[in-house]
N, C-alpha and C positions, 0 to 999 in steps of 0.2 A: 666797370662790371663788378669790381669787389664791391665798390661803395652800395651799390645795386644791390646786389645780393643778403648784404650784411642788413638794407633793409626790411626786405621783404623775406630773411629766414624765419621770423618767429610765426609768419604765415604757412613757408614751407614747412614747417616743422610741426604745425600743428595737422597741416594736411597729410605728410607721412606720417605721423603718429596713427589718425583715423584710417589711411588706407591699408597699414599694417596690422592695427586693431592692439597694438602690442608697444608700450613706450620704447624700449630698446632697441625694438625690430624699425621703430620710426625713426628711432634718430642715426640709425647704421643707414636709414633708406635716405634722410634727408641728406646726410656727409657723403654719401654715395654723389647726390643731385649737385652737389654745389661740387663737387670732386668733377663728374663729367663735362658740365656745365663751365667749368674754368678750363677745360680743354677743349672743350668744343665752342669759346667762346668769342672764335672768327663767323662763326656759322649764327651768332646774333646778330641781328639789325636792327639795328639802334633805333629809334624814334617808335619801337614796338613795345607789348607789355612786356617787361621780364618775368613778371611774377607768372601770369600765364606760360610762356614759354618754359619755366622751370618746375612749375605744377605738371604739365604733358609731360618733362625728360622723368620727373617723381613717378608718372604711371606709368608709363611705359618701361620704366626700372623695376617696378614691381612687379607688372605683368612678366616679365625676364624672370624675377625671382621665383613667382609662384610655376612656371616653366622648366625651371630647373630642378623644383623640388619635385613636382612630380615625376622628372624623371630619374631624379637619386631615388626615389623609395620606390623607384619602380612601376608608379602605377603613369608614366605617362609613353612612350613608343613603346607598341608592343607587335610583336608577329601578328600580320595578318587573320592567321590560320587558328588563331588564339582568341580572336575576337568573334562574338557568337549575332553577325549578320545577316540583318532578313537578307533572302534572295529576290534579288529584283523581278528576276521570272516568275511570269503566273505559274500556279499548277497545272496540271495536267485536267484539272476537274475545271478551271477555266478553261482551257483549250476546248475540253470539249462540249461545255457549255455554249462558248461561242459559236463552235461549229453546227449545235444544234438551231441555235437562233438564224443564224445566216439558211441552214435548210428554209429555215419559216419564211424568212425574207424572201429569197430566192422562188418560195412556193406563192408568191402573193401576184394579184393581177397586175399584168403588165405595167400598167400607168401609177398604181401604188409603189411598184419593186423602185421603177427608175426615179422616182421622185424622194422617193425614204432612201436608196442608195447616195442619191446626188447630196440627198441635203447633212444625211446622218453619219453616212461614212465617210463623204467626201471632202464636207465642211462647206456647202456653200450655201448661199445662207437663203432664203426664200426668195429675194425680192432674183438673186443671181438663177437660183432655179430655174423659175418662172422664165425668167428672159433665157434662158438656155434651152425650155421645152419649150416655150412660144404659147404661154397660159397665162392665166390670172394669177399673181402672188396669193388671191383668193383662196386659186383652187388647190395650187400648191400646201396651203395650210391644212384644208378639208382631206388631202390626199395621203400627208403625213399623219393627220389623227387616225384618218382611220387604219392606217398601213398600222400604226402604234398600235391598238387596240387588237387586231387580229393577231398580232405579234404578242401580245400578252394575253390573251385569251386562250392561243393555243399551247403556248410555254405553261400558263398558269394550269390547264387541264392537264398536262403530258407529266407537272412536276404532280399533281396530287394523285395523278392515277399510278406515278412513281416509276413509269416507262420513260425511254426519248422518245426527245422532241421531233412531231413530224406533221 
């Protein structure tokens, strides 16, 4: 392992140097690498790269450093309540958005409503429709266009006349 090592530091050292960006900072990161690397050096098997193997313990040491600094200066755990995240819930102007569209749906002929239902809300996909109403995956498609179309024709008039949707 030392013979090993002692080979392949001037590689490790040139690769902590660039992952540090900083000569000092690399070579604290490489005596770090060969530091861990001699105690954890049951945990090699033999007939594998070292240099590989000691390049991953160099990142993943770094990745640790860059982790710890952010959390000395502070900017890495922070309260929740402190953090400025979207809310996953829609608005209230979605809710009733949707609720407007589903009126239209609900308002459409029979064999429009359950076929735009089955296929749009439910997820199933044409060819399952069809076999579910006992029709042509044809008509199925001819059934969702146009179900589509009365659906935004009537939302598209309801939004510019700047009433709801009905």
């Amino acid at each position: 392992m030392r013979a090993g090592i002692g080979a392949v530091y001037p590689r490790l050292w040139r690769f902590c140097v660039s992952l540090a960006g900083d000569r000092a900072a690399g070579e604290d990161l490489a005596q770090a690498t060969v530091l861990r690397a001699l105690e954890q050096a049951a945990k090699f098997q033999p007939g594998t790269h070292l240099d590989r193997w000691l390049f991953v313990m160099a990142r993943r040491l770094w990745l640790n450093e860059l982790r710890h600094r952010a959390v000395r200066k502070g900017t890495g755990l922070r309260p929740v309540e402190e953090l400025d995240l979207p809310d996953p819930a829609p608005g209230i102007e979605t809710h009733i958005f949707a609720s407007e569209v589903f009126d239209v749906v609900t308002a459409l002929p029979e064999a429009q409503r359950v076929t735009a239902l089955l296929v749009l809300v439910e997820g199933y996909s044409y060819a399952e429709a069809a076999e579910a109403l006992d029709i042509p995956v044809g008509t199925v498609m001819s059934r969702i266009a146009a179900a589509r179309r009365s659906v935004a024709a009537r939302v598209g008039d309801a939004q510019e006349a700047g009433r709801k949707v009905r």
